[in-house]
VOPAGU-2260 file (C-alpha; in pm, 1 decimal, decimal comma):
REM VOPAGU-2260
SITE   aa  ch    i         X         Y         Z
SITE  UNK   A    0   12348,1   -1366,6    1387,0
SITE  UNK   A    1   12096,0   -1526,9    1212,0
SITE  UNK   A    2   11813,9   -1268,4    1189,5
SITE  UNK   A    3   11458,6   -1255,8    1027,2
SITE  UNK   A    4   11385,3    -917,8     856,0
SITE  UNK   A    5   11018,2    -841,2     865,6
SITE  UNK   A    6   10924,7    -688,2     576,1
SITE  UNK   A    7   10594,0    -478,6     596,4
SITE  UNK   A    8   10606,9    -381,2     257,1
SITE  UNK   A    9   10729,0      18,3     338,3
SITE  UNK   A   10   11062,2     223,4     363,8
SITE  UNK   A   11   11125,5     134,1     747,0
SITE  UNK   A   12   11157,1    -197,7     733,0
SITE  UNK   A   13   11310,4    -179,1     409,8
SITE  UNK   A   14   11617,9      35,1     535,5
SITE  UNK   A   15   11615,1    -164,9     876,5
SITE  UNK   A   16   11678,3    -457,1     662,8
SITE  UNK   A   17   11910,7    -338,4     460,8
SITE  UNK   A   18   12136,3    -205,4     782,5
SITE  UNK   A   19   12120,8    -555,1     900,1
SITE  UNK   A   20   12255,3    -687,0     590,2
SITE  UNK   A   21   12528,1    -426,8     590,6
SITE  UNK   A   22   12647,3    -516,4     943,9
SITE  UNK   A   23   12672,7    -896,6     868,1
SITE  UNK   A   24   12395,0   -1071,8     945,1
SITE  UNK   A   25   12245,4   -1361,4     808,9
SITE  UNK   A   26   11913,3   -1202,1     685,8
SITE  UNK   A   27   11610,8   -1387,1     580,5
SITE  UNK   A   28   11340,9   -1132,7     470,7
SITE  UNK   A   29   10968,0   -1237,9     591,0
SITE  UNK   A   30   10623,5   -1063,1     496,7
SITE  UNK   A   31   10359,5   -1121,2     760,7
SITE  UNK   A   32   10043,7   -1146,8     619,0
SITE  UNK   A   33    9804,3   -1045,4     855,1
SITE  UNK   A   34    9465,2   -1018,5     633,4
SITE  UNK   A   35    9228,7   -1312,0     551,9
SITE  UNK   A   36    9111,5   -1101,7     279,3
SITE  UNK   A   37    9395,9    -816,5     171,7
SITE  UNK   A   38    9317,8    -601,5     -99,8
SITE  UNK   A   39    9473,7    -504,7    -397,0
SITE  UNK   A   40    9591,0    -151,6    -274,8
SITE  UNK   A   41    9669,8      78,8     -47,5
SITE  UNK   A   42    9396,1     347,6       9,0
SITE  UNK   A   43    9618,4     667,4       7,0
SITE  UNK   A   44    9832,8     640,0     355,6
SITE  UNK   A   45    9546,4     396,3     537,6
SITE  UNK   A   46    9544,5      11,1     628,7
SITE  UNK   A   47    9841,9    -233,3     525,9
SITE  UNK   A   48    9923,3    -565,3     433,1
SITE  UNK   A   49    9787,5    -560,3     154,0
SITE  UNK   A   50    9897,2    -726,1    -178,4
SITE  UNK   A   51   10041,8    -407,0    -315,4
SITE  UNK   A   52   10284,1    -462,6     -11,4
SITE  UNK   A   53   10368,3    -800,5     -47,0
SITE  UNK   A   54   10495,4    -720,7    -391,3
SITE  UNK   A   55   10665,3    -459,6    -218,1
SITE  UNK   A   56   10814,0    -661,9      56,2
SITE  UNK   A   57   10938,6    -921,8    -228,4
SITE  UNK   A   58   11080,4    -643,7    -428,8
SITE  UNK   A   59   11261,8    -505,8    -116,0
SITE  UNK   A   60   11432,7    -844,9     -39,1
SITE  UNK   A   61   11525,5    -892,5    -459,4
SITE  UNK   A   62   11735,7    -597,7    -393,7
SITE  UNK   A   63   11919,3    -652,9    -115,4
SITE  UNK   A   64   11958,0   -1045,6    -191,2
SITE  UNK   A   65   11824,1   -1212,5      27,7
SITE  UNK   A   66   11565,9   -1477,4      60,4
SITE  UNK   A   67   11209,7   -1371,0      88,9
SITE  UNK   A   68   10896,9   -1593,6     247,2
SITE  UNK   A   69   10548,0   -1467,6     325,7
SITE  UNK   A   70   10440,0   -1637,6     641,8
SITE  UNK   A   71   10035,0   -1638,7     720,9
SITE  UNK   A   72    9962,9   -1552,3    1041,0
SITE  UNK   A   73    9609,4   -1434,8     984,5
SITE  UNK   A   74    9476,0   -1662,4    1223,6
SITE  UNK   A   75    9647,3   -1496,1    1452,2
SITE  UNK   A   76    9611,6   -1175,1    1432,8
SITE  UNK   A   77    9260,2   -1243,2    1413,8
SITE  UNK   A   78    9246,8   -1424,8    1745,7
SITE  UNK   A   79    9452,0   -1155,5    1933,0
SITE  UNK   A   80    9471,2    -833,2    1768,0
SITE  UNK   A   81    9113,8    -848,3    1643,7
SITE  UNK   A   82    8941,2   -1011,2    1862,8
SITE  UNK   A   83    9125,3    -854,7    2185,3
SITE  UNK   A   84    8957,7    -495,2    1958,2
SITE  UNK   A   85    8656,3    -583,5    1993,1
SITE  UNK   A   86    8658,7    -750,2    2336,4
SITE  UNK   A   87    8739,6    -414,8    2481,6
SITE  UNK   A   88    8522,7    -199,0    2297,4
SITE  UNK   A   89    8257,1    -438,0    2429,9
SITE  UNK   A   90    8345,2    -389,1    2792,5
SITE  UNK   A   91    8349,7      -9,0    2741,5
SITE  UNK   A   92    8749,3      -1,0    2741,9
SITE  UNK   A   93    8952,3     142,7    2421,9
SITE  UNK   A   94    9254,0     -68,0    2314,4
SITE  UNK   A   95    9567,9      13,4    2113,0
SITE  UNK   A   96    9592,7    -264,0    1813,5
SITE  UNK   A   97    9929,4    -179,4    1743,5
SITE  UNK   A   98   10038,7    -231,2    2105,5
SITE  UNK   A   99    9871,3    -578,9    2118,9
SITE  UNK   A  100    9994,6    -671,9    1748,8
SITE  UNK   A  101   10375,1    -620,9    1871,1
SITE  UNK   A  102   10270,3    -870,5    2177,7
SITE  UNK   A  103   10102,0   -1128,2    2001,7
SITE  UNK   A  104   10251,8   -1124,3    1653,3
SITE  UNK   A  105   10559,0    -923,5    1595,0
SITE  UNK   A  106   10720,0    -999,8    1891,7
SITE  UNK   A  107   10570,3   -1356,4    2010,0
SITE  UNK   A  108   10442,0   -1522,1    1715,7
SITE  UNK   A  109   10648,0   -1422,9    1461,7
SITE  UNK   A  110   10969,2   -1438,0    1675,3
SITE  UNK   A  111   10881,6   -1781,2    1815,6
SITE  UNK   A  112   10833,9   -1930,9    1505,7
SITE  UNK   A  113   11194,6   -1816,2    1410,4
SITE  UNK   A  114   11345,6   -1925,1    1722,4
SITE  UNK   A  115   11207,4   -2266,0    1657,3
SITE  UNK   A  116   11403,3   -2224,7    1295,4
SITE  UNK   A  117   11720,8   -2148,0    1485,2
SITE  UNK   A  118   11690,9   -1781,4    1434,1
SITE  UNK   A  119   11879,7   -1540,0    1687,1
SITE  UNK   A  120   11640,1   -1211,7    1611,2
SITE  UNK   A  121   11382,2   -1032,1    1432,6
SITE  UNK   A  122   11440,8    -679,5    1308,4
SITE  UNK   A  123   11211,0    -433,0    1197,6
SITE  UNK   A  124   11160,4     -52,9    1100,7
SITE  UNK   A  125   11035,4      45,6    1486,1
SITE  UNK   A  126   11177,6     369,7    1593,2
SITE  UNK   A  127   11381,8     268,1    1926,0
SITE  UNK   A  128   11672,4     174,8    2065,7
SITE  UNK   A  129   11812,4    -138,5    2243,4
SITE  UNK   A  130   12077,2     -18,6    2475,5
SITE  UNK   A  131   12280,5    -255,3    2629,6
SITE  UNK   A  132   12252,0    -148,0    3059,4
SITE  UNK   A  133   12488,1    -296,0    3333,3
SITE  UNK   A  134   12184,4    -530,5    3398,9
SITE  UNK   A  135   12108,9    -608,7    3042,4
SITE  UNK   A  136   11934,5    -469,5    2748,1
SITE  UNK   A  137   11736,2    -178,4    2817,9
SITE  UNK   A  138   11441,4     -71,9    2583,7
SITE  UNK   A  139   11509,1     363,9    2516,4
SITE  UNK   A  140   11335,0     608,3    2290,7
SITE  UNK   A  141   11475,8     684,7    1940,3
SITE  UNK   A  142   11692,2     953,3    1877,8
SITE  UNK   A  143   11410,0    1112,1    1632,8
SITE  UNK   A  144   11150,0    1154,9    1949,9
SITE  UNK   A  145   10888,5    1270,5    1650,9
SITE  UNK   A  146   10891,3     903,1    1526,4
SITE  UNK   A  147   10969,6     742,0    1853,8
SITE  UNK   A  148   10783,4     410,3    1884,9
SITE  UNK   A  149   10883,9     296,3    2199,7
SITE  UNK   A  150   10544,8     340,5    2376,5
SITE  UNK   A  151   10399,9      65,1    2159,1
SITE  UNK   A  152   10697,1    -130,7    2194,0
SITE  UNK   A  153   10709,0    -139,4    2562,7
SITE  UNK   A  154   10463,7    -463,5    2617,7
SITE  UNK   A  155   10720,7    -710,2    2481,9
SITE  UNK   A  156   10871,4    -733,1    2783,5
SITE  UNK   A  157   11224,8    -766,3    2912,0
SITE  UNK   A  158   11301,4   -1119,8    2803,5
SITE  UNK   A  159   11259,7    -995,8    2447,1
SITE  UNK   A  160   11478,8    -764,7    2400,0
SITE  UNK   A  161   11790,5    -941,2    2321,3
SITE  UNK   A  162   11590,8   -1102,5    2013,2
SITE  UNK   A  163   11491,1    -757,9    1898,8
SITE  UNK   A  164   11690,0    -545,5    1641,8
SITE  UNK   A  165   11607,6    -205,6    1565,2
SITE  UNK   A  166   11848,3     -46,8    1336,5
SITE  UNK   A  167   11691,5     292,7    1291,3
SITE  UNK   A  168   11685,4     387,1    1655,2
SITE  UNK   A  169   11966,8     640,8    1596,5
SITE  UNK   A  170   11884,8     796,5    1272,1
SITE  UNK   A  171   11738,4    1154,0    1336,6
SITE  UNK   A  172   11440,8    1207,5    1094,3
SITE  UNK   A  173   11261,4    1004,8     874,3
SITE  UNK   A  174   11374,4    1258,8     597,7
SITE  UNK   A  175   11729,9    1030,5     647,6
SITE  UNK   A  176   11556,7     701,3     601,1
SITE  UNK   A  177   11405,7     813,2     265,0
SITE  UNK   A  178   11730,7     934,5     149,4
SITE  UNK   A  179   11883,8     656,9     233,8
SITE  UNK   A  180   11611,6     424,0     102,2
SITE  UNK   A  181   11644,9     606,0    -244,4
SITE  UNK   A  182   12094,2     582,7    -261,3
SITE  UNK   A  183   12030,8     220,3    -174,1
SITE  UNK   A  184   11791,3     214,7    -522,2
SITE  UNK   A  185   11499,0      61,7    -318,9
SITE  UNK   A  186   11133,9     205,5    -490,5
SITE  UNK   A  187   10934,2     242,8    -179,6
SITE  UNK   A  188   11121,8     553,6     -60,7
SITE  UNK   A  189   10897,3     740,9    -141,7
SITE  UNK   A  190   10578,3     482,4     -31,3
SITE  UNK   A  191   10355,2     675,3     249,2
SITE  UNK   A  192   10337,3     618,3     587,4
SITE  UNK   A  193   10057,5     380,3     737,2
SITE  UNK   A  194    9845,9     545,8     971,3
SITE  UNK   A  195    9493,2     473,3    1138,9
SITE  UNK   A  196    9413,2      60,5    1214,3
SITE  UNK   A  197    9536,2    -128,5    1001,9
SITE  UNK   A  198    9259,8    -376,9     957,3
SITE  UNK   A  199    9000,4     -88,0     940,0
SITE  UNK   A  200    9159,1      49,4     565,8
SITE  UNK   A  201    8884,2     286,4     500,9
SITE  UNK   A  202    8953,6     477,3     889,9
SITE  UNK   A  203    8580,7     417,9     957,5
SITE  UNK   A  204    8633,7     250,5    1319,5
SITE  UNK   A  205    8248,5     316,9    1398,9
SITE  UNK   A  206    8138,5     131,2    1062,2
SITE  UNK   A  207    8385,3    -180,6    1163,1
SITE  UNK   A  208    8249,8    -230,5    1485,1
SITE  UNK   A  209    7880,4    -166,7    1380,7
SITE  UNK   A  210    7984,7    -479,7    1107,9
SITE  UNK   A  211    8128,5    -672,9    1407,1
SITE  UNK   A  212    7926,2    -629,0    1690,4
SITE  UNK   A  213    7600,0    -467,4    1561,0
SITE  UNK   A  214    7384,4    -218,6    1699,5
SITE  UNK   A  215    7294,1    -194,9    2032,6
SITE  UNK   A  216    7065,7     100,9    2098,5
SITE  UNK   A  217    7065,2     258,3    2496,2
SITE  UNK   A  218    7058,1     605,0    2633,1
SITE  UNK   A  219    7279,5     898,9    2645,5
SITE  UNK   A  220    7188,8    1012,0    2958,2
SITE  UNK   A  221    7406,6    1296,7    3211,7
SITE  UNK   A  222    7561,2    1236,4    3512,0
SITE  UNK   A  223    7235,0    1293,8    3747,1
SITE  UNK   A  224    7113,7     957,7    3476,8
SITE  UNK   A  225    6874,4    1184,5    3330,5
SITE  UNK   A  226    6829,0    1094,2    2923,6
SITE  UNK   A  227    6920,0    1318,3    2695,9
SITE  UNK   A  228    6911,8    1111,5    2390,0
SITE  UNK   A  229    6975,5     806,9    2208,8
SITE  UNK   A  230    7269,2     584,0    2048,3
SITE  UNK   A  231    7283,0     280,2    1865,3
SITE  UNK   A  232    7559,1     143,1    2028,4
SITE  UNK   A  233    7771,2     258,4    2333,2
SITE  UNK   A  234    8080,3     124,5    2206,3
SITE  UNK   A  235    8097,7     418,7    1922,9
SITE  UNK   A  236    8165,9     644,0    2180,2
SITE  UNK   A  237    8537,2     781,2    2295,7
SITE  UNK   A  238    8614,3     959,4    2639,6
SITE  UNK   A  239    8639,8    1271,8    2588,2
SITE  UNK   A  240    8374,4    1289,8    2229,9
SITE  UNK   A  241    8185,0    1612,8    2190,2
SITE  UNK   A  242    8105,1    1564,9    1840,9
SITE  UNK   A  243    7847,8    1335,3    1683,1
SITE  UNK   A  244    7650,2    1331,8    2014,3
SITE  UNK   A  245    7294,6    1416,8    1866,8
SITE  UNK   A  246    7168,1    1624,0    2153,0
SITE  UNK   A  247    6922,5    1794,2    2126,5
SITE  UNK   A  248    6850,1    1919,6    2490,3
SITE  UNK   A  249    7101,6    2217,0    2583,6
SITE  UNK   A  250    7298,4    2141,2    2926,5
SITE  UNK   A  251    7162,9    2435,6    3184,5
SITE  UNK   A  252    7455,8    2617,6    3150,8
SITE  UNK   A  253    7521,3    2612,0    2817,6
SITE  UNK   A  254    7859,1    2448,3    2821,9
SITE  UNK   A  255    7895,3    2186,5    2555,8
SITE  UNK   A  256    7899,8    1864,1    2702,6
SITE  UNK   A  257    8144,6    1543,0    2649,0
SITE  UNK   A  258    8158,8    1176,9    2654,3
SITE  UNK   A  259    8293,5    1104,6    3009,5
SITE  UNK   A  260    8235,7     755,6    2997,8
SITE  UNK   A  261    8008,7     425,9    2905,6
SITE  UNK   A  262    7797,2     146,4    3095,9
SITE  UNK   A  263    7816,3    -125,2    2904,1
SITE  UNK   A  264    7605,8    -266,4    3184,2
SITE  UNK   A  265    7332,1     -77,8    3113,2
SITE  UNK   A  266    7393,3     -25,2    2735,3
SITE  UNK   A  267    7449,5     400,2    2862,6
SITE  UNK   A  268    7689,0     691,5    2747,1
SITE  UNK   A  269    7766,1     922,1    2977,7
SITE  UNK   A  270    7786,1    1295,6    2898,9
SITE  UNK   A  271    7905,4    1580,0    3145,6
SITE  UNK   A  272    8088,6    1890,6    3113,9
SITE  UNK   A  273    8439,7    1915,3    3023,9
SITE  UNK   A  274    8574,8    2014,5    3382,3
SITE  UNK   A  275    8503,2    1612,5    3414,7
SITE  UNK   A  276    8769,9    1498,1    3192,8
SITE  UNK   A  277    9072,0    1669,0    3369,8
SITE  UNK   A  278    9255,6    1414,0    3559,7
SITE  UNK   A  279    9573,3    1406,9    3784,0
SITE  UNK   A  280    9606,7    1011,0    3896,4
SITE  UNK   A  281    9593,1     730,2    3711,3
SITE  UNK   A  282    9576,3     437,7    3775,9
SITE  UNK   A  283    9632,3      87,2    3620,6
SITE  UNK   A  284    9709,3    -293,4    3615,0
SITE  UNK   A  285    9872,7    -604,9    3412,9
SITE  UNK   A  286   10218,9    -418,5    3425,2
SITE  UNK   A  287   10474,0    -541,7    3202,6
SITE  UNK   A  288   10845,0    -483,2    3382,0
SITE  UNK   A  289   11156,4    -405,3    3133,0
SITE  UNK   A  290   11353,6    -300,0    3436,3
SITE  UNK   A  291   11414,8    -543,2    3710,0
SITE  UNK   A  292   11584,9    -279,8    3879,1
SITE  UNK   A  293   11314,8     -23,0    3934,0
SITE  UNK   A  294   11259,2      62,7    4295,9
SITE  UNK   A  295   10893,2     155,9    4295,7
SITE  UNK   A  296   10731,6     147,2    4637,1
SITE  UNK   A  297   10422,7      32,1    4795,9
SITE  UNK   A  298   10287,9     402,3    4864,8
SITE  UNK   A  299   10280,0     771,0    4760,3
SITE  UNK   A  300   10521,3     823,1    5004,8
SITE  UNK   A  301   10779,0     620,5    4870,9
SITE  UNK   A  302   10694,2     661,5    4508,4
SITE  UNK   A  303   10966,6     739,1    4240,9
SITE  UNK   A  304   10964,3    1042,8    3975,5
SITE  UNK   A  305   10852,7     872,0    3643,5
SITE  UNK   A  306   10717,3    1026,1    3304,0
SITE  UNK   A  307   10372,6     877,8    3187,8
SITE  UNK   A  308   10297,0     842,1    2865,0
SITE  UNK   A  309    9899,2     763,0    2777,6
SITE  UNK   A  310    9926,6     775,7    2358,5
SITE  UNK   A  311   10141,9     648,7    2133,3
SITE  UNK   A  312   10205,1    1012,4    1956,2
SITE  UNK   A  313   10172,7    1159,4    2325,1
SITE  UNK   A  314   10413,0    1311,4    2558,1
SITE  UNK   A  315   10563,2    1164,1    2849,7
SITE  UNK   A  316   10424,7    1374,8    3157,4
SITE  UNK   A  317   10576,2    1396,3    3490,0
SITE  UNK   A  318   10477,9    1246,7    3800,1
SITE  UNK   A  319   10534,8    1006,0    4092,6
SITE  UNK   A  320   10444,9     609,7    4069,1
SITE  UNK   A  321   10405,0     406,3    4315,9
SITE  UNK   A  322   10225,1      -8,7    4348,0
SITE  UNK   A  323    9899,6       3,6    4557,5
SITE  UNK   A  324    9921,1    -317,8    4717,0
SITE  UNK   A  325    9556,6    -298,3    4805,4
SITE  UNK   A  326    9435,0    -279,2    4463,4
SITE  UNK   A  327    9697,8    -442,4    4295,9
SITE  UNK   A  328    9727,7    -127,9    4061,1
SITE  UNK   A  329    9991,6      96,2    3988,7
SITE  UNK   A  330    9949,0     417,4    4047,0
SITE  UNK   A  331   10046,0     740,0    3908,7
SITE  UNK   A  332   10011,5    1100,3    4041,9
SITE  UNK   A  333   10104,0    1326,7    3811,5
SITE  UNK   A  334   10248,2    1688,4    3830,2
SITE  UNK   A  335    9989,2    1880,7    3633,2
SITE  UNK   A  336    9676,7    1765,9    3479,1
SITE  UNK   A  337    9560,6    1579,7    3143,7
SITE  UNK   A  338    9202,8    1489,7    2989,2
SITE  UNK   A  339    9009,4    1272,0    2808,4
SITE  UNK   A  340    9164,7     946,0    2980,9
SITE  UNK   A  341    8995,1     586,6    2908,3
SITE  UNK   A  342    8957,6     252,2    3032,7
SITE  UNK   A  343    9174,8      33,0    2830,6
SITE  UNK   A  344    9449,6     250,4    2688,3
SITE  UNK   A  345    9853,5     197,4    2806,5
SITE  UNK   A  346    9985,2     343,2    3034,8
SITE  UNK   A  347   10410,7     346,2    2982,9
SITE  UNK   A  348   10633,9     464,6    3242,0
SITE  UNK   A  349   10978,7     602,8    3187,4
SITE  UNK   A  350   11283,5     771,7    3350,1
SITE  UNK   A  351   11483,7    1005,8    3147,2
SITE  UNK   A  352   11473,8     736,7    2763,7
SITE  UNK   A  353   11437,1     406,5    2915,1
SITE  UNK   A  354   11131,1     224,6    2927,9
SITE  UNK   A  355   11038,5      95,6    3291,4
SITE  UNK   A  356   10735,2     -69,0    3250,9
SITE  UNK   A  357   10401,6     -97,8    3066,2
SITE  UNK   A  358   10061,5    -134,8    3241,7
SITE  UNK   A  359    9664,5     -77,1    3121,3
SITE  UNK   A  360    9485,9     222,0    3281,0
SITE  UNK   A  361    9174,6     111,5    3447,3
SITE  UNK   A  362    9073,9     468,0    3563,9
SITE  UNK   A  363    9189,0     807,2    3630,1
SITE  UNK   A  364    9080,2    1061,1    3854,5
SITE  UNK   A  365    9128,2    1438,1    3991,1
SITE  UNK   A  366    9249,3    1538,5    4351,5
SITE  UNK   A  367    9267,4    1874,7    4455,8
């Protein structure tokens, strides 16, 4: 096949590409550069894309032989990742970046552009597996389930996954990758992990959407809509927050209270006791199917044992999901309890490994 390698720059995609090389592929390394603005470095394990990686990327592709190119696509990743960001956190919901930057540029972008230059794939360093199911390729967990990546992998949909290759869905540990990174003689073996947003380098999320969508001072007020105290804008605020609240009135009982949920309507936070973030249904819309086989029924009663997964380093928790034709939503009731749900995040379903389906949560809520 004639595959595009993309090259972030770190050991992942490094090895990945290297595995492709080694199983005969025609292997074209590419370096997505994401930033209008990158800078020079790396701060510690935070942000990427910078030029530091680039050089790395270029490196990376000098010693395995193949051709590099550095393709902009700042534009967008700007008009999707970024600006998808900060539509949610204006309408009170809290996205995944990472999720939308495998939709819109990884996996669409990126992959569309190479089809269009007669490419059959992209590979990358993403911790999964493509396993090949009597209906077609199925999208599975990685056999290290500490680096699994699957959950942000899961809104590609099904049509994708015969363009994907992911060559380090079987290794075990990412103690393996480095070793094998540093027998193969490639220098960013040792290179950290990137963690935290990418385009926020410095981790300060709060101070990047100040920048971006300034301050917008409303109440913190408690469930009854009694104020307690002030913010400067509700979208600083997490489901589920204790800290950083600025309270200064004590709740009647004592208990420390927690975000439990914004108006952007109204500009309010909403602060309760804890008791309100435990949460046994969930519910949630624009699903993404990678199964075209999975039987899920139009009520509770017929709904089918899944395991829900709400965070990309969560676990999957088991339940029963079912489509609400009424509300359009899927729903899922699960078998115990979980907390500090949001508006916004993904919501990815699974049996046993394989992927079934990727939807947004739009709410949660406790029965019982």
């Amino acid at each position: 096949m004639r595959v595009l390698a993309a090259l972030s720059g770190g050991v992942d995609s490094a090895v990945a590409a290297a595995r492709a090389v080694d199983a005969g592929h025609e292997v074209i390394g590419v370096h997505m550069a994401l930033s209008k603005t990158p800078s020079a470095t790396r701060v510690g394990s935070r942000g990427c894309c910078t030029l530091e990686d680039a050089d790395d990327a270029r490196r990376t592709a000098h010693l395995l032989g193949i051709p590099y190119y550095v393709w902009d696509l700042s534009d967008s990743f700007e008009q999707t990742v970024i600006a998808d960001f900060l539509t949610e956190y204006r309408a009170g919901r809290t996205p995944n970046p990472c999720v939308r930057c495998n939709e819109f540029v990884k996996f669409s972008a990126l992959l569309e552009r190479g089809v269009a230059l007669g490419f059959d794939a992209v590979c990358t360093g993403h911790y999964a597996r493509i396993v090949d199911g009597p209906d077609g390729p199925e999208l599975h967990r990685a056999a290290d389930t500490e680096k699994d990546q699957s959950y942000v992998l899961a809104v590609v949909g099904r049509e994708r996954l015969s363009q994907m290759l992911l060559p380090l869905g079987e290794v075990t540990s990412k103690t393996q990758v480095r070793a094998e990174a540093e027998a193969r003689g490639l220098t960013v073996g040792e290179k950290p992990d990137s963690y935290d947003i990418c385009f926020v380098a410095d981790g300060n999320t709060q101070g990047f959407l100040q920048d971006r969508l300034g301050a917008q001072p409303g109440n913190i007020v408690d469930t009854d809509g009694n104020v307690l105290g002030q913010h400067e804008g509700f979208y600083r605020y997490t489901v589920g927050q204790r800290r950083g609240l600025g309270l200064t009135v004590p709740a009647a009982d004592g208990a420390p209270r927690y975000v439990v949920g914004t108006r952007p309507e109204t500009g309010e936070v909403v602060v309760g006791p804890a008791a309100l973030l435990t949460v046994n249904e969930l519910r949630a819309d624009q699903v993404i199917w990678l199964a075209n086989d999975v039987p899920l029924g139009h009520s509770e009663e017929s709904a089918i044992e899944v395991g829900a997964q709400v965070r990309a380093h969560g676990e999957a928790m088991p339940g029963r999901a079912w489509w609400d034709q009424e509300s359009g939503e899927v729903r899922v009731l699960l078998d115990g309890v979980t907390r500090g749900i949001a508006a916004g995040q993904c919501l990815v379903l699974y049996r046993g490994t394989r992927v079934l389906g990727q939807a947004t949560l739009t709410g949660a809520g406790r029965r019982g």
